[in-house]
N, C-alpha and C positions, 0 to 999 in steps of 0.2 A: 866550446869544444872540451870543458872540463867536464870529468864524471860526478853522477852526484854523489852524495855519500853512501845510498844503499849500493848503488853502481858498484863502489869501488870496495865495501864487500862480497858483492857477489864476485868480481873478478881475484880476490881472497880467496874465498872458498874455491872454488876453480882450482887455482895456482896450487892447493893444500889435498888434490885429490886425484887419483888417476884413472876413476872412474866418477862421474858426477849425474844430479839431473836437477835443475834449472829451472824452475818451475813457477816463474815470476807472471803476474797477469801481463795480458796482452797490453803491450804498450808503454813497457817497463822496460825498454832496451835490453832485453837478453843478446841481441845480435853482439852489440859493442862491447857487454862484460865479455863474453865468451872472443872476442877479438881482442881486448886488452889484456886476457888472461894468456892466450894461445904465445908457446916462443915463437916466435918470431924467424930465428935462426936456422929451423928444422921443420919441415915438411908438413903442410897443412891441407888435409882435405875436409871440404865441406860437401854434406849431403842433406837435399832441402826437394822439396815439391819442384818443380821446372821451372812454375814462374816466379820462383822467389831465386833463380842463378844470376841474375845481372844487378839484383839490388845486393845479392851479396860481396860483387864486385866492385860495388858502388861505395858501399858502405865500409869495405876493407880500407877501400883509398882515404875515404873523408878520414877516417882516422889513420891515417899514416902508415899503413902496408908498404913500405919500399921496395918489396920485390916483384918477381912477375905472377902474374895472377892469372892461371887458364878455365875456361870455360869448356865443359864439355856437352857438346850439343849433339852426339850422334852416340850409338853405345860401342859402334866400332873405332870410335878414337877415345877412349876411356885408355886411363892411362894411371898411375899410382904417382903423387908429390913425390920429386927427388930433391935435397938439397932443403936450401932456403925459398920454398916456391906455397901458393896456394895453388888447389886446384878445386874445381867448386862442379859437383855433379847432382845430375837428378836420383832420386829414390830409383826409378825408370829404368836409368843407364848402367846400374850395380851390374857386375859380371857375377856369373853363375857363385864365383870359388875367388876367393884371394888368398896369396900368399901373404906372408908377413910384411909388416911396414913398421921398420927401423923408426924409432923417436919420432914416430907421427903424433900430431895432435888431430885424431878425426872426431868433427864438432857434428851432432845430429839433430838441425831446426825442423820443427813440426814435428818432435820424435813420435808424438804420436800415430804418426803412421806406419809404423812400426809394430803396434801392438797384437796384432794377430799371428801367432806364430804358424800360420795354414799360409798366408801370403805370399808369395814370390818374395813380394820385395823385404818381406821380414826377414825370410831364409837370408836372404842372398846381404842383407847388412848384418847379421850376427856373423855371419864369417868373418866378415869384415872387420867389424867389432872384434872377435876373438884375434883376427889373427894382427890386429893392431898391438892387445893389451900382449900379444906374446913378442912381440918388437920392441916391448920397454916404450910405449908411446900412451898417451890417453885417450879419452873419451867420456865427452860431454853431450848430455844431450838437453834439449833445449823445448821446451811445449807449454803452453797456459795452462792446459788441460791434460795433466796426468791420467784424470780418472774421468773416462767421457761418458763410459753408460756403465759399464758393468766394472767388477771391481778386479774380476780374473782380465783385464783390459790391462790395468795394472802392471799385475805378474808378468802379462807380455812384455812391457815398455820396458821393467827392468831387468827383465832376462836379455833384451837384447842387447844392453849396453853392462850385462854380467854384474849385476848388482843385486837382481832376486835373492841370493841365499844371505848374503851381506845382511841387509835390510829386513828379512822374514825368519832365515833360517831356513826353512824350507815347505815346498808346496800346504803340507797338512797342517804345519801352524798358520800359513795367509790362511788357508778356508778357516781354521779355528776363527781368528781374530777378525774377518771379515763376515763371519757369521753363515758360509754356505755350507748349501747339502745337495747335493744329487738328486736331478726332477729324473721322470721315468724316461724324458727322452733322451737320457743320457748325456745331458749340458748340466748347468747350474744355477741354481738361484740363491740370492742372496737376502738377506733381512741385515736387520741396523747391526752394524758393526762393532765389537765388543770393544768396552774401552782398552783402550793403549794400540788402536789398531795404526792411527795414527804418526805412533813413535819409530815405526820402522823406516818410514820414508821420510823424517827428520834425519836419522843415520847417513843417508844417504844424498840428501836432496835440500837445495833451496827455496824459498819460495816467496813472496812478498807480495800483496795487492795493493792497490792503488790508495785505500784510505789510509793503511797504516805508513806507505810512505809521502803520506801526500804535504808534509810539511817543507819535501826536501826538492818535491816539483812547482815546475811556473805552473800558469793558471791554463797556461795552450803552449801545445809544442805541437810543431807543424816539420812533415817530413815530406820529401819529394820516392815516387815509385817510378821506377822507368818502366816505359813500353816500348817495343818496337815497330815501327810504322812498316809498311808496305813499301815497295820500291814503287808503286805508282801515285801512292799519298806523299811518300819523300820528295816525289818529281813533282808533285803539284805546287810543294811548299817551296821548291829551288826557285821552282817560275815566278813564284807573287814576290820572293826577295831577290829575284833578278829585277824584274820589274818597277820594283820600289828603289832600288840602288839606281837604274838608269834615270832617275828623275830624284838624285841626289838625295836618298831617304834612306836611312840605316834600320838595323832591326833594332836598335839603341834608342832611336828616332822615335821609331813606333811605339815600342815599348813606355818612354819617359814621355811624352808630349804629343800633343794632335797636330804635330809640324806636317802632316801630308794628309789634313778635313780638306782642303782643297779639291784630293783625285780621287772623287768617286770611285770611280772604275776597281780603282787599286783595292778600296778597301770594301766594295762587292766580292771583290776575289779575295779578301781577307777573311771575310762571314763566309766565303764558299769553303773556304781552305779550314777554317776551325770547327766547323759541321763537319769536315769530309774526319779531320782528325780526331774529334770527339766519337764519330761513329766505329772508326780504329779502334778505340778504346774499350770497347765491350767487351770483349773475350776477358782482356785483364780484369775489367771491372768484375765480372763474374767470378772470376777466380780469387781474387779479394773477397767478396760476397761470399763464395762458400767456405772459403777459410776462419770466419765470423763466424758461419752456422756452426761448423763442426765445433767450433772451441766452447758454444752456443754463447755467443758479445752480442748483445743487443748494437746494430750499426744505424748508423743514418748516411745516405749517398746524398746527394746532391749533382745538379748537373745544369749548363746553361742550356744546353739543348737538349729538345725532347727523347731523340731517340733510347740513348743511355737508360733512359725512364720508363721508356714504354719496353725495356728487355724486360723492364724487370715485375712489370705488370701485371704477369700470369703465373709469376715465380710462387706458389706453394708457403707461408709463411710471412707475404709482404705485402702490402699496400702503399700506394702511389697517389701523388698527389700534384695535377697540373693545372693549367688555366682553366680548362673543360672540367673538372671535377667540383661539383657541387660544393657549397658551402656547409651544408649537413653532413655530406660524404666526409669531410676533413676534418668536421670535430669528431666525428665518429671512428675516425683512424687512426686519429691524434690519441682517443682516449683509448683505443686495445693497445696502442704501442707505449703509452703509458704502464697498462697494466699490466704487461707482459704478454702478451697476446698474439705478437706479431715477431717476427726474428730481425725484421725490419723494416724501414719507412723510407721511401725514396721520393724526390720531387725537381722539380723545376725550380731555379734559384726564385727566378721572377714570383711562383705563385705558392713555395715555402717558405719562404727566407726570413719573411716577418709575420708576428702576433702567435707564434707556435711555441710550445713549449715541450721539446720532447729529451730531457734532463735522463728516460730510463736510461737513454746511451750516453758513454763518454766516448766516443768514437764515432767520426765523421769521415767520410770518403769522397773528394771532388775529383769528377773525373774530369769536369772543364769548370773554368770561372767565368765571373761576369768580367767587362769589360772595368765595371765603377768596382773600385774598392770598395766602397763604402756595402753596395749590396752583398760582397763577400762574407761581411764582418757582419753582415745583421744572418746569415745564415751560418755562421759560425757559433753566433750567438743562441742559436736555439736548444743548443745541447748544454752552453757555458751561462748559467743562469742561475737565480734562484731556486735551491732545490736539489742542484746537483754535489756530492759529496764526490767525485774526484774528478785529479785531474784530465785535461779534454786534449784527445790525441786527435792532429788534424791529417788525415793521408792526401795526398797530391797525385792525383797521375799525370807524370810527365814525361812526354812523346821524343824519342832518341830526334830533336832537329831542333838546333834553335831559335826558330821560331814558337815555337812551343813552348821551351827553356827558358827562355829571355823571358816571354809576355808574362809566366808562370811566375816566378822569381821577382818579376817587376810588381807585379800584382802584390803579393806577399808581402813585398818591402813598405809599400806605399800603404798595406791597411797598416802594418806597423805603424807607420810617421803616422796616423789617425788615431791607433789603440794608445800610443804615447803619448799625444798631442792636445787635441781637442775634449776627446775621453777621458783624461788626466784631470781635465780641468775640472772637472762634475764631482759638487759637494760633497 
């Protein structure tokens, strides 16, 4: 739970600025600098995509948020941080117009969405933003992908968080120094950037990739996403550990040892209940999935069960790889996703997991695991291998029950004692 060193620069820079942007590759904790920067003492709102409100909750706590943390799930109970409080809302939920907020720290993750100054949701966060910095408060914002296609994209992101003139000076020197001119349909195009175009978003902004910090990272760092289940998947999973507890079996039980190979029955409804919860998973999973595309991260999913797999099968950009898929199909998807080709590669634990090498990504997404550790770690390993220059970020999607929590967690732990253990031993 210690920061790493670039961490704890960036949460530096932060603390040293009243307007900021954060511009660390994907997977480089921006969330926790921007959490270990923020007082603590004074009013914190966070504003993020909808499905990233509960990881932000999640993630307040793992690192020590003491106080109350509100989630805003409807746009009529939107409401402004008073006191010592977080309050964490969608891009979605912004009300038209805000008034001022007294020594807020308002933090802005996926600022990128923000760059279109035509948008709703742009308008309605520059107010916000403005009438923040007039409160004596700050504003950070937070995106892998400052500059995702165009370079007046840019200009948007840091107009909305009031850093454009800071940074440029103003409108006609960016076009100078990003090299645009006025096409006939009255938009812009761009050519190569003149040098020092650069130096303006140093003024203002952090930024670090994965290879230049990659001395100060482990070789896998594994993080949990929550989802929320349905109230009739929450009722399925109450029943299988009601069931399992009348015949003296805990989720503890399950989870460390095969103290209940005995009840068939039990653990049919166990394979019924982890399909039913894996199939829950999709929406999040998609929503992970296009958050990768927009930053454009090369991803790899993984999944025990097929469904997760087969969403993603017609998905524009991806190829899929399961029991049914030819053995020429999979060298053949293997090598576009090597070569850039693909935005991503998804598969079946069982029929990806080993003899693949797909090292473009450092980023992996399991929406469910195998039951054997050990097949975890060989599909871990297809991205952490020879070949790959940085560090490998593992995402977890893990279902608000714990049954889910426990098996997740237990998994994790156990290929640990294996990557420590027997792993270690190898000359």
């Amino acid at each position: 739970m210690e920061l790493y060193p670039y961490q704890q620069k960036g949460v530096s820079f932060l603390q040293g600025r009243q307007s900021a942007l954060l511009f660390d590759e994907m997977g480089l904790g921006k969330t926790v600098q921007a959490i270990k920067a923020a007082d603590w003492n004074n009013p914190i709102l966070v504003v993020c995509p909808a499905f990233l409100k509960f990881n932000w909750e999640k993630e307040l706590r793992l690192w020590g948020y003491p106080h109350h943390i509100e989630i805003i799930n409807k746009k009529k109970e939107y409401r402004k941080p008073v006191g010592a409080e977080a309050v964490v809302v969608s891009y979605s939920m912004l009300p038209p117009w805000s008034n001022k907020l007294d020594n807020t720290t308002l933090i802005a993750d996926e600022a990128h969405c923000v760059k279109n100054y035509k948008a709703q949701r742009t308008r309605r966060f520059r107010s916000l933003s403005a009438a923040t910095l007039k409160g004596n408060g700050r504003v950070w914002a937070m995106t892998g992908t400052p500059l995702m296609n165009k370079p007046n994209e840019l200009w948007g992101l840091l107009k909305s968080i009031g850093l454009s003139y800071e940074a440029y000076r103003d409108w006609d020197n960016f076009v100078y120094l990003f090299n645009g001119r006025k096409n006939r349909w009255n938009g812009w195009d761009w050519a190569t950037p003149r040098k020092g175009a650069g130096e303006g978003l140093k003024k203002v902004g952090l930024g670090r990739r994965k290879r230049t910090v990659l001395p100060d990272l482990p070789n896998k760092a594994r993080r949990f996403l929550g989802v929320t289940l349905s109230r009739s998947v929450k009722s399925m999973c109450d029943d299988v550990v009601s069931e399992l507890q009348s015949h003296g079996i805990s989720l503890e039980d399950m989870a460390a040892s095969n103290k209940a190979a005995g009840l068939k029955i039990e653990f049919e409804n166990i394979a019924k209940i982890r399909k039913a919860v894996a199939d829950a998973k999709i929406p999040k999973m998609l929503e992970y999935v296009s958050l990768f595309e927009e930053t454009y991260t090369p991803l790899v999913v993984f999944a025990q069960h097929r469904a997760p797999i087969d969403a993603l099968a017609t998905r524009e950009g991806w190829a899929t790889i399961t029991g049914s898929t030819p053995q020429k199909k999979r060298a053949e998807y293997v090598q576009m996703f090597q070569e850039g080709k693909l935005k991503g590669i998804a598969g079946t634990i069982g029929a990806m997991s080993t003899g693949l090498t797909l090292t473009h990504a450092s980023n992996m997404l399991f929406v469910d695991m195998s039951w054997v550790p050990g097949d975890n770690l060989q599909a871990e390993d297809r991205i952490c291998r020879i070949g790959q220059k940085s560090a490998c970020q593992y995402l977890i999607l893990n279902a608000d029950h714990p049954m889910d929590e426990l098996v997740n967690r237990a998994l994790v732990y156990k290929a640990d004692i294996l990557a420590n253990s027997v792993d270690k031993a190898y000359a």
